[in-house]
C-alpha positions as CSV (number, residue, x, y, z in Angstrom):
1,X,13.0,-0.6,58.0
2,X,14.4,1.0,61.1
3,X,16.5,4.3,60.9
4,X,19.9,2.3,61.8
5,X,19.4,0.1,59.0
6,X,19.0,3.0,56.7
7,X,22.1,4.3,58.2
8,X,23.9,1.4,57.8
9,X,23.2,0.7,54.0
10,X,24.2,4.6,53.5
11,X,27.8,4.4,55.3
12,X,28.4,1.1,53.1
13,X,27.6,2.4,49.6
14,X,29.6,6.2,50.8
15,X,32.5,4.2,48.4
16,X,32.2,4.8,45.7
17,X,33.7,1.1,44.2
18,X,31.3,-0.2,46.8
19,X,28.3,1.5,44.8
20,X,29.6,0.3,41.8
21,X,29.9,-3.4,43.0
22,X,26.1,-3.1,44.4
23,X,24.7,-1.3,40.7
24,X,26.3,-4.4,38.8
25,X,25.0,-7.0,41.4
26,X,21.1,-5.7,40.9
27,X,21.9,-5.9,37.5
28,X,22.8,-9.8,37.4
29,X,20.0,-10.2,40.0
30,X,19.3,-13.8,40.5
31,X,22.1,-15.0,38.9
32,X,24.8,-13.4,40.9
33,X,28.4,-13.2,40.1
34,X,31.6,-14.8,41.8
35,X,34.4,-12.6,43.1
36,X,36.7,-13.2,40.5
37,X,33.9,-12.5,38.2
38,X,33.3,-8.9,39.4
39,X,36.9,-7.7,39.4
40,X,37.0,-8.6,36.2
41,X,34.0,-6.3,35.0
42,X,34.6,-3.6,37.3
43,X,38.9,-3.7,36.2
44,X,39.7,-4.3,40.3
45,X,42.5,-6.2,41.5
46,X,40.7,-9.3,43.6
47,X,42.4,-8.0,46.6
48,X,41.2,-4.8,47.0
49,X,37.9,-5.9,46.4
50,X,37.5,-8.5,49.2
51,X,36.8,-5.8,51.7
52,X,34.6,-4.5,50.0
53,X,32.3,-7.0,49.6
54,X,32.9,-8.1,53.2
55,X,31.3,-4.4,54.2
56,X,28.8,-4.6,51.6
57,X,28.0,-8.5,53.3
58,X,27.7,-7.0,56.6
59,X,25.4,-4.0,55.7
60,X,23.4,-6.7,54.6
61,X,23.1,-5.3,50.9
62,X,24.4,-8.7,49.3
63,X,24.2,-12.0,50.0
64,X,27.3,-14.7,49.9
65,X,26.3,-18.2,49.2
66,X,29.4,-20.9,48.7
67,X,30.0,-22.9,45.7
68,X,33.0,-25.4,45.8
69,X,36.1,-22.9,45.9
70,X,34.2,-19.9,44.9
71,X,31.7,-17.3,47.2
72,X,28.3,-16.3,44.6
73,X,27.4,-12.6,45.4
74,X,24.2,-11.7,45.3
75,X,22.3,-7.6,45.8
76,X,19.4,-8.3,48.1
77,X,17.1,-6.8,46.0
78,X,14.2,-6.5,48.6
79,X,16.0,-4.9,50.5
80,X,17.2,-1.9,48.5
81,X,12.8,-1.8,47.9
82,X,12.7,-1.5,51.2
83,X,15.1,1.0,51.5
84,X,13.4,3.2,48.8
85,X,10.0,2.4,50.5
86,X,11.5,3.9,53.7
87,X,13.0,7.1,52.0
88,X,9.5,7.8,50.4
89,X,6.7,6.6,52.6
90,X,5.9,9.6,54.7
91,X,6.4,12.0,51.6
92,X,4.5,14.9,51.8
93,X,3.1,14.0,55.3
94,X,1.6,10.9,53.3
95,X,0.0,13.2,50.3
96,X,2.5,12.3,47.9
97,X,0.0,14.1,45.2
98,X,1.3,17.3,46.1
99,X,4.6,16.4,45.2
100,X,3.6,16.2,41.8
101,X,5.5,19.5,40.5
102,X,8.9,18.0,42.0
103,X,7.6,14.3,40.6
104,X,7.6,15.7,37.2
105,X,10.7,17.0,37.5
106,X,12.5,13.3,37.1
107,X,13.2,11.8,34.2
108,X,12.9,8.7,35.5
109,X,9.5,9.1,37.6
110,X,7.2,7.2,35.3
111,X,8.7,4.5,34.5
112,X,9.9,3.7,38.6
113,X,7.3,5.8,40.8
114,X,3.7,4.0,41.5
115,X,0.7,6.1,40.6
116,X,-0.1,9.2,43.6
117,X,-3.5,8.1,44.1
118,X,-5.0,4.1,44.8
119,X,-8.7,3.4,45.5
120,X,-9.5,2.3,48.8
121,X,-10.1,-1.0,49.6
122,X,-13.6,-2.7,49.7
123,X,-13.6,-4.4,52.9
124,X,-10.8,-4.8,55.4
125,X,-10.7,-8.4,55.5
126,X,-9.9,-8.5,51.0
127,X,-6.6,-9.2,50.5
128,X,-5.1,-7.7,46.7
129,X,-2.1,-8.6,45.2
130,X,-0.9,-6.9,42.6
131,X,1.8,-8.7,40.1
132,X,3.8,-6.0,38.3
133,X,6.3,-6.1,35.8
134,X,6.8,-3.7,33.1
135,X,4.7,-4.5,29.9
136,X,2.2,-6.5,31.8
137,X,2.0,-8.9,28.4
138,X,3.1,-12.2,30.0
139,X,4.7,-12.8,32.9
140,X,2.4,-10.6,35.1
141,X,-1.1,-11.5,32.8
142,X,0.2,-15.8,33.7
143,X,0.5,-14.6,37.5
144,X,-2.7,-12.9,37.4
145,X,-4.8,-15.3,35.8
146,X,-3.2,-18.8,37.9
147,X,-3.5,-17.1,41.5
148,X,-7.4,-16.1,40.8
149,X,-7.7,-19.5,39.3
150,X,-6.2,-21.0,43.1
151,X,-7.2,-18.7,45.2
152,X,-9.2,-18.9,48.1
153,X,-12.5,-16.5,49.0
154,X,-10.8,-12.9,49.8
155,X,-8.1,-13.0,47.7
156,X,-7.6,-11.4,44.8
157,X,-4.8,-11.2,41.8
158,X,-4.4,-7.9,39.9
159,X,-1.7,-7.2,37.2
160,X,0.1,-3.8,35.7
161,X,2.6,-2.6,34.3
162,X,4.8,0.6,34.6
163,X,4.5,0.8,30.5
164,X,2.3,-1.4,29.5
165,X,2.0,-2.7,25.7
166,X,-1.3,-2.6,25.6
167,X,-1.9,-6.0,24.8
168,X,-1.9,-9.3,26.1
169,X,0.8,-11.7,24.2
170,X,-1.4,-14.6,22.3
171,X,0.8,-17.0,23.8
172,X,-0.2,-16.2,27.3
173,X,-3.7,-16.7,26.3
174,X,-3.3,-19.9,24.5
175,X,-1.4,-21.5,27.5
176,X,-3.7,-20.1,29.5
177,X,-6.9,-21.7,28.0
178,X,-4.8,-24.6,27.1
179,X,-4.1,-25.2,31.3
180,X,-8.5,-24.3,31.5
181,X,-7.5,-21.2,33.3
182,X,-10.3,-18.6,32.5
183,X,-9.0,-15.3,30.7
184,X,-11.3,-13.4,30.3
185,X,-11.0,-9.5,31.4
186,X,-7.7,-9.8,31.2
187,X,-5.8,-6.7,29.4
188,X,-2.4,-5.0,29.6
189,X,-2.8,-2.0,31.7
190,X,-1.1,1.1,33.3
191,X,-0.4,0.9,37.2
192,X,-2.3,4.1,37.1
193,X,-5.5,2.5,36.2
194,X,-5.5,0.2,39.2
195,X,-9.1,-1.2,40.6
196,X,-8.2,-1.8,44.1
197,X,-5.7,-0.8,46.7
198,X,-2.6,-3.5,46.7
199,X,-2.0,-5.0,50.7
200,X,1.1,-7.2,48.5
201,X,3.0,-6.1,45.3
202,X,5.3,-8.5,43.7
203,X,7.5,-7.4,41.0
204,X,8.1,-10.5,38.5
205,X,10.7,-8.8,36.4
206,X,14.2,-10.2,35.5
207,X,17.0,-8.2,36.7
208,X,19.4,-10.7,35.6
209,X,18.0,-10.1,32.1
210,X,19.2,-6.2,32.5
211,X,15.5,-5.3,33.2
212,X,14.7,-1.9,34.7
213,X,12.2,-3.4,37.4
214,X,9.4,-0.6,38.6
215,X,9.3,-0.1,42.5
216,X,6.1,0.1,43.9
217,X,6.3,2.7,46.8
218,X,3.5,2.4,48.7
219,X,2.8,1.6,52.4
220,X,2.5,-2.3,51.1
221,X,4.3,-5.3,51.4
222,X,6.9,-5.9,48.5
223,X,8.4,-9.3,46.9
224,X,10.3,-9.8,43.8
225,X,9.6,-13.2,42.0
226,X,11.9,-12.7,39.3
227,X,10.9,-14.7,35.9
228,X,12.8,-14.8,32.7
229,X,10.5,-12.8,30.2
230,X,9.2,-15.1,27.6
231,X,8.0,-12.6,25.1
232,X,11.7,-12.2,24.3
233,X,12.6,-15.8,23.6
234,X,13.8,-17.1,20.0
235,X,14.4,-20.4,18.0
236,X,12.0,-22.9,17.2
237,X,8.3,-22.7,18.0
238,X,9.2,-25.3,20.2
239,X,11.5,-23.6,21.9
240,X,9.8,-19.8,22.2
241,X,6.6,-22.3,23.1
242,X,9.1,-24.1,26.0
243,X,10.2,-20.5,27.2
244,X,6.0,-19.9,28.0
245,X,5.5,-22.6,29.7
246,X,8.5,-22.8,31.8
247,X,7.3,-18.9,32.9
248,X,3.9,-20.2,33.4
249,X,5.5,-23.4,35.8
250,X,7.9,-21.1,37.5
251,X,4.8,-18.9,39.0
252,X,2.2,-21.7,38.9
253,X,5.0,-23.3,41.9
254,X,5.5,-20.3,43.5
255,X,1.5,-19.4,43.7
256,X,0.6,-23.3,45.1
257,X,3.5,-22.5,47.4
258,X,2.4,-19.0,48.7
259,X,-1.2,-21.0,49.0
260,X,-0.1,-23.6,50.9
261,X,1.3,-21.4,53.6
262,X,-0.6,-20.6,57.0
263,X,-2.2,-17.7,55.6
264,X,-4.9,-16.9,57.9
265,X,-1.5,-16.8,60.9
266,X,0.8,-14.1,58.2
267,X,-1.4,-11.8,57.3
268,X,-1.1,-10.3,60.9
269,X,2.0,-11.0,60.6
270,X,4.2,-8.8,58.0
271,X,7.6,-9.7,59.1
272,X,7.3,-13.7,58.8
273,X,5.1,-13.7,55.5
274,X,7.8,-11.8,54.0
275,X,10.8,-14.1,55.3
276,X,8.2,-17.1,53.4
277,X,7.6,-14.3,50.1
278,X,11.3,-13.9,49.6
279,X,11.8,-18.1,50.2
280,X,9.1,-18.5,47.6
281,X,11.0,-16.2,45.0
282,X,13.8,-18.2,44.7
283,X,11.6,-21.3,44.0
284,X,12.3,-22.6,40.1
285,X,10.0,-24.5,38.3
Protein backbone atom coordinates (compact mmCIF):
# COMPACT_ATOMS: atom_id res chain seq x y z
CA UNK A 1 0.00 0.00 0.00
CA UNK A 2 1.48 3.41 -0.66
CA UNK A 3 1.57 6.18 2.11
CA UNK A 4 -1.20 8.36 0.19
CA UNK A 5 -3.49 5.57 0.23
CA UNK A 6 -3.01 5.17 3.99
CA UNK A 7 -3.64 8.80 4.20
CA UNK A 8 -6.55 8.68 2.32
CA UNK A 9 -8.43 5.86 4.20
CA UNK A 10 -7.42 7.82 7.57
CA UNK A 11 -8.98 11.38 6.50
CA UNK A 12 -12.26 9.22 5.36
CA UNK A 13 -12.92 7.32 8.58
CA UNK A 14 -11.75 10.86 10.84
CA UNK A 15 -15.96 10.93 11.00
CA UNK A 16 -16.96 9.42 13.22
CA UNK A 17 -20.57 8.23 11.40
CA UNK A 18 -18.21 7.44 8.62
CA UNK A 19 -16.43 4.78 10.99
CA UNK A 20 -19.48 3.64 12.09
CA UNK A 21 -20.91 2.98 8.55
CA UNK A 22 -17.41 1.07 7.58
CA UNK A 23 -17.62 -1.26 11.28
CA UNK A 24 -21.23 -2.38 10.22
CA UNK A 25 -20.21 -2.88 6.48
CA UNK A 26 -17.21 -5.49 7.55
CA UNK A 27 -19.64 -6.95 9.59
CA UNK A 28 -22.27 -7.88 6.77
CA UNK A 29 -19.12 -8.63 4.61
CA UNK A 30 -20.24 -10.35 1.44
CA UNK A 31 -23.64 -9.63 1.77
CA UNK A 32 -23.55 -5.95 1.84
CA UNK A 33 -26.38 -3.70 2.81
CA UNK A 34 -28.43 -1.08 0.69
CA UNK A 35 -28.56 2.58 1.68
CA UNK A 36 -31.80 2.66 3.03
CA UNK A 37 -30.78 -0.43 4.92
CA UNK A 38 -27.93 1.22 6.83
CA UNK A 39 -29.75 4.38 7.95
CA UNK A 40 -32.02 2.32 9.38
CA UNK A 41 -29.44 0.33 11.70
CA UNK A 42 -27.30 3.18 12.29
CA UNK A 43 -30.84 5.66 13.16
CA UNK A 44 -29.47 8.27 10.11
CA UNK A 45 -31.67 10.18 8.08
CA UNK A 46 -30.93 8.78 4.28
CA UNK A 47 -29.80 12.25 3.43
CA UNK A 48 -27.16 12.86 5.54
CA UNK A 49 -25.83 9.62 4.92
CA UNK A 50 -25.32 9.92 1.10
CA UNK A 51 -22.16 11.85 1.51
CA UNK A 52 -20.93 9.79 3.51
CA UNK A 53 -20.87 6.88 1.67
CA UNK A 54 -19.84 8.90 -1.46
CA UNK A 55 -16.42 9.75 0.63
CA UNK A 56 -16.23 6.43 2.00
CA UNK A 57 -16.67 5.19 -2.12
CA UNK A 58 -13.99 7.43 -3.08
CA UNK A 59 -11.38 6.46 -0.36
CA UNK A 60 -11.97 3.30 -1.84
CA UNK A 61 -12.99 1.60 1.58
CA UNK A 62 -16.43 0.29 0.03
CA UNK A 63 -17.66 -0.77 -2.87
CA UNK A 64 -21.11 0.31 -4.77
CA UNK A 65 -22.59 -2.19 -7.01
CA UNK A 66 -26.32 -1.26 -8.56
CA UNK A 67 -29.33 -3.29 -8.10
CA UNK A 68 -32.65 -2.09 -9.93
CA UNK A 69 -33.37 1.18 -7.86
CA UNK A 70 -31.12 0.55 -5.06
CA UNK A 71 -26.89 0.94 -4.71
CA UNK A 72 -25.41 -2.52 -2.50
CA UNK A 73 -22.55 -1.21 -0.23
CA UNK A 74 -19.96 -3.26 0.28
CA UNK A 75 -16.38 -2.71 2.98
CA UNK A 76 -13.46 -3.85 0.83
CA UNK A 77 -12.32 -6.05 3.21
CA UNK A 78 -8.81 -6.68 1.55
CA UNK A 79 -8.24 -3.60 1.65
CA UNK A 80 -8.58 -2.66 5.30
CA UNK A 81 -5.90 -6.15 5.55
CA UNK A 82 -3.83 -4.29 3.65
CA UNK A 83 -4.10 -1.33 5.55
CA UNK A 84 -3.26 -3.14 8.83
CA UNK A 85 -0.47 -5.06 6.92
CA UNK A 86 1.00 -1.65 6.07
CA UNK A 87 0.64 -0.12 9.75
CA UNK A 88 2.52 -3.36 11.08
CA UNK A 89 5.01 -4.59 8.56
CA UNK A 90 8.18 -2.89 9.46
CA UNK A 91 7.36 -3.28 13.32
CA UNK A 92 10.24 -3.35 15.27
CA UNK A 93 12.59 -2.75 12.29
CA UNK A 94 11.01 -6.24 11.06
CA UNK A 95 11.67 -8.17 14.72
CA UNK A 96 8.18 -7.96 15.70
CA UNK A 97 9.37 -10.53 18.65
CA UNK A 98 10.62 -7.84 20.60
CA UNK A 99 7.42 -6.32 20.69
CA UNK A 100 6.14 -8.96 22.63
CA UNK A 101 5.88 -6.99 26.08
CA UNK A 102 3.56 -4.32 24.25
CA UNK A 103 1.80 -7.51 22.21
CA UNK A 104 0.74 -8.85 25.45
CA UNK A 105 -0.53 -5.87 26.41
CA UNK A 106 -3.84 -6.19 23.98
CA UNK A 107 -6.64 -7.90 24.70
CA UNK A 108 -7.30 -8.65 21.55
CA UNK A 109 -3.66 -9.87 20.31
CA UNK A 110 -4.22 -13.56 20.12
CA UNK A 111 -7.06 -14.03 18.63
CA UNK A 112 -6.06 -11.15 15.51
CA UNK A 113 -2.14 -11.01 15.56
CA UNK A 114 -0.23 -13.99 13.51
CA UNK A 115 2.43 -15.82 15.48
CA UNK A 116 6.13 -13.53 15.94
CA UNK A 117 8.16 -16.15 14.56
CA UNK A 118 7.56 -18.42 10.96
CA UNK A 119 10.11 -21.06 9.76
CA UNK A 120 11.88 -20.24 6.71
CA UNK A 121 11.03 -21.60 3.66
CA UNK A 122 12.61 -24.76 2.11
CA UNK A 123 13.49 -23.65 -1.31
CA UNK A 124 12.74 -20.38 -3.02
CA UNK A 125 10.86 -21.73 -5.79
CA UNK A 126 7.89 -23.67 -2.97
CA UNK A 127 5.07 -21.81 -3.00
CA UNK A 128 2.77 -22.24 0.65
CA UNK A 129 -0.63 -21.26 1.14
CA UNK A 130 -1.89 -21.10 4.15
CA UNK A 131 -6.03 -21.24 4.56
CA UNK A 132 -6.95 -19.69 7.89
CA UNK A 133 -10.08 -19.37 9.58
CA UNK A 134 -10.62 -19.40 13.20
CA UNK A 135 -11.34 -23.09 14.49
CA UNK A 136 -9.54 -24.67 11.60
CA UNK A 137 -12.46 -27.71 11.95
CA UNK A 138 -14.05 -27.29 8.45
CA UNK A 139 -13.88 -24.77 6.17
CA UNK A 140 -10.00 -24.38 6.32
CA UNK A 141 -9.32 -28.49 6.89
CA UNK A 142 -11.90 -28.79 3.12
CA UNK A 143 -9.48 -26.03 1.65
CA UNK A 144 -6.52 -27.74 2.78
CA UNK A 145 -7.08 -31.14 1.79
CA UNK A 146 -8.82 -30.16 -2.11
CA UNK A 147 -5.89 -27.74 -3.08
CA UNK A 148 -3.05 -30.58 -2.09
CA UNK A 149 -5.40 -32.98 -3.78
CA UNK A 150 -5.09 -30.41 -7.31
CA UNK A 151 -2.17 -29.00 -6.89
CA UNK A 152 0.70 -29.00 -9.06
CA UNK A 153 4.58 -29.86 -8.01
CA UNK A 154 5.67 -26.80 -5.61
CA UNK A 155 2.64 -26.03 -4.15
CA UNK A 156 1.53 -26.61 -1.07
CA UNK A 157 -1.82 -26.08 1.16
CA UNK A 158 -1.48 -25.59 4.88
CA UNK A 159 -4.39 -24.83 7.30
CA UNK A 160 -4.75 -23.00 11.01
CA UNK A 161 -6.60 -21.39 12.95
CA UNK A 162 -6.30 -18.41 15.35
CA UNK A 163 -8.17 -20.78 18.11
CA UNK A 164 -8.33 -23.78 16.97
CA UNK A 165 -10.80 -26.61 18.41
CA UNK A 166 -8.54 -29.03 18.33
CA UNK A 167 -10.32 -31.36 16.18
CA UNK A 168 -11.21 -31.96 12.86
CA UNK A 169 -15.28 -32.02 12.38
CA UNK A 170 -16.29 -35.79 11.25
CA UNK A 171 -18.18 -34.33 8.64
CA UNK A 172 -15.17 -32.78 6.90
CA UNK A 173 -13.62 -36.15 6.90
CA UNK A 174 -16.52 -38.11 5.64
CA UNK A 175 -16.95 -35.73 2.58
CA UNK A 176 -13.58 -35.70 2.29
CA UNK A 177 -13.03 -39.57 1.79
CA UNK A 178 -16.43 -39.65 0.26
CA UNK A 179 -14.93 -37.10 -2.84
CA UNK A 180 -11.38 -39.86 -2.54
CA UNK A 181 -9.55 -36.88 -1.21
CA UNK A 182 -6.80 -38.33 1.09
CA UNK A 183 -7.00 -37.02 4.89
CA UNK A 184 -4.66 -38.18 6.39
CA UNK A 185 -2.29 -35.70 8.73
CA UNK A 186 -4.85 -33.56 8.80
CA UNK A 187 -5.54 -31.88 12.48
CA UNK A 188 -6.84 -28.67 13.89
CA UNK A 189 -3.95 -26.59 14.76
CA UNK A 190 -2.73 -23.14 16.24
CA UNK A 191 -1.20 -20.60 13.66
CA UNK A 192 1.59 -20.72 16.04
CA UNK A 193 2.55 -24.24 15.13
CA UNK A 194 2.96 -23.51 11.50
CA UNK A 195 5.49 -25.91 9.28
CA UNK A 196 6.38 -23.55 6.65
CA UNK A 197 6.57 -19.89 5.94
CA UNK A 198 3.14 -18.77 4.09
CA UNK A 199 4.08 -16.74 0.37
CA UNK A 200 -0.31 -16.58 0.29
CA UNK A 201 -2.76 -16.50 3.28
CA UNK A 202 -6.35 -16.70 2.64
CA UNK A 203 -8.76 -16.07 5.34
CA UNK A 204 -12.00 -18.28 4.63
CA UNK A 205 -14.02 -16.85 7.40
CA UNK A 206 -17.63 -15.39 7.17
CA UNK A 207 -17.93 -11.87 8.06
CA UNK A 208 -21.37 -11.75 6.98
CA UNK A 209 -21.99 -14.48 9.57
CA UNK A 210 -20.66 -11.72 12.44
CA UNK A 211 -17.35 -13.71 12.40
CA UNK A 212 -14.27 -12.13 14.05
CA UNK A 213 -11.86 -13.09 11.03
CA UNK A 214 -7.91 -13.29 12.14
CA UNK A 215 -5.57 -11.00 10.05
CA UNK A 216 -2.51 -12.46 9.16
CA UNK A 217 0.21 -9.68 9.24
CA UNK A 218 3.02 -10.77 7.68
CA UNK A 219 5.07 -9.60 4.58
CA UNK A 220 2.58 -12.06 2.47
CA UNK A 221 0.03 -11.79 0.04
CA UNK A 222 -3.59 -11.81 1.67
CA UNK A 223 -7.16 -12.99 0.13
CA UNK A 224 -10.33 -13.48 1.86
CA UNK A 225 -12.61 -16.33 0.36
CA UNK A 226 -15.28 -15.95 2.64
CA UNK A 227 -17.48 -19.35 3.27
CA UNK A 228 -20.54 -19.78 5.34
CA UNK A 229 -19.22 -22.08 8.35
CA UNK A 230 -20.90 -25.40 8.10
CA UNK A 231 -20.24 -26.60 11.57
CA UNK A 232 -22.95 -24.17 12.61
CA UNK A 233 -25.72 -25.35 10.30
CA UNK A 234 -29.10 -26.95 11.72
CA UNK A 235 -32.20 -28.96 10.56
CA UNK A 236 -32.29 -32.17 8.95
CA UNK A 237 -29.26 -34.38 8.39
CA UNK A 238 -29.97 -33.54 5.09
CA UNK A 239 -29.79 -30.27 5.38
CA UNK A 240 -26.54 -29.75 8.05
CA UNK A 241 -25.19 -32.63 5.36
CA UNK A 242 -26.17 -29.94 2.28
CA UNK A 243 -24.57 -27.05 4.30
CA UNK A 244 -20.89 -29.43 4.03
CA UNK A 245 -21.03 -29.92 0.76
CA UNK A 246 -22.08 -26.65 -0.46
CA UNK A 247 -18.74 -25.32 1.69
CA UNK A 248 -16.72 -28.04 0.18
CA UNK A 249 -18.17 -26.85 -3.73
CA UNK A 250 -17.71 -23.26 -2.93
CA UNK A 251 -13.77 -23.77 -2.40
CA UNK A 252 -13.39 -26.87 -4.63
CA UNK A 253 -14.53 -23.84 -7.56
CA UNK A 254 -12.53 -21.38 -6.29
CA UNK A 255 -9.21 -23.76 -5.95
CA UNK A 256 -9.82 -25.24 -9.89
CA UNK A 257 -10.14 -21.58 -10.63
CA UNK A 258 -6.95 -20.25 -8.84
CA UNK A 259 -5.40 -23.50 -10.76
CA UNK A 260 -6.39 -22.71 -13.88
CA UNK A 261 -4.81 -19.26 -13.85
CA UNK A 262 -1.29 -18.48 -15.48
CA UNK A 263 0.44 -19.23 -12.46
CA UNK A 264 4.01 -19.60 -13.54
CA UNK A 265 3.27 -15.45 -15.11
CA UNK A 266 1.69 -14.15 -11.22
CA UNK A 267 3.87 -15.33 -9.02
CA UNK A 268 6.30 -12.53 -10.16
CA UNK A 269 3.63 -10.70 -10.30
CA UNK A 270 1.86 -9.73 -6.85
CA UNK A 271 -0.36 -6.95 -8.03
CA UNK A 272 -2.32 -8.91 -10.94
CA UNK A 273 -2.53 -12.35 -8.87
CA UNK A 274 -4.25 -10.46 -6.34
CA UNK A 275 -6.73 -8.54 -8.75
CA UNK A 276 -7.50 -12.63 -9.95
CA UNK A 277 -7.40 -13.77 -5.82
CA UNK A 278 -10.02 -11.17 -4.96
CA UNK A 279 -12.15 -12.14 -8.47
CA UNK A 280 -11.86 -15.69 -7.28
CA UNK A 281 -13.38 -14.88 -3.69
CA UNK A 282 -16.45 -13.81 -4.95
CA UNK A 283 -16.92 -17.02 -6.97
CA UNK A 284 -20.14 -19.23 -5.42
CA UNK A 285 -20.46 -22.61 -5.90
Amino acid sequence: MEKQSAISIFESLSSGLRLDVFRLLVKKGPEGMVAGEIANALDVPPANLSFHLKALSQARLVTVEQEGRFQRYRADIPLMLDLIAYLTEECCSGSPDQCLELRNASKRSEELLPPLISTPKQSDDDMNILFLCTGNSCRSILAEATFNHLAPTGWKAMSAGSQPTGTVHPRSLALLAREGIDTDGLHSKSWDNLPLAPDLVITVCANAAGETCPAYLGPVLRAHWGVDDPAHATGTEAEIEAAFTTAYRILRRRIEAFFALPLAQLEHDRARLKVELDRIGALSA
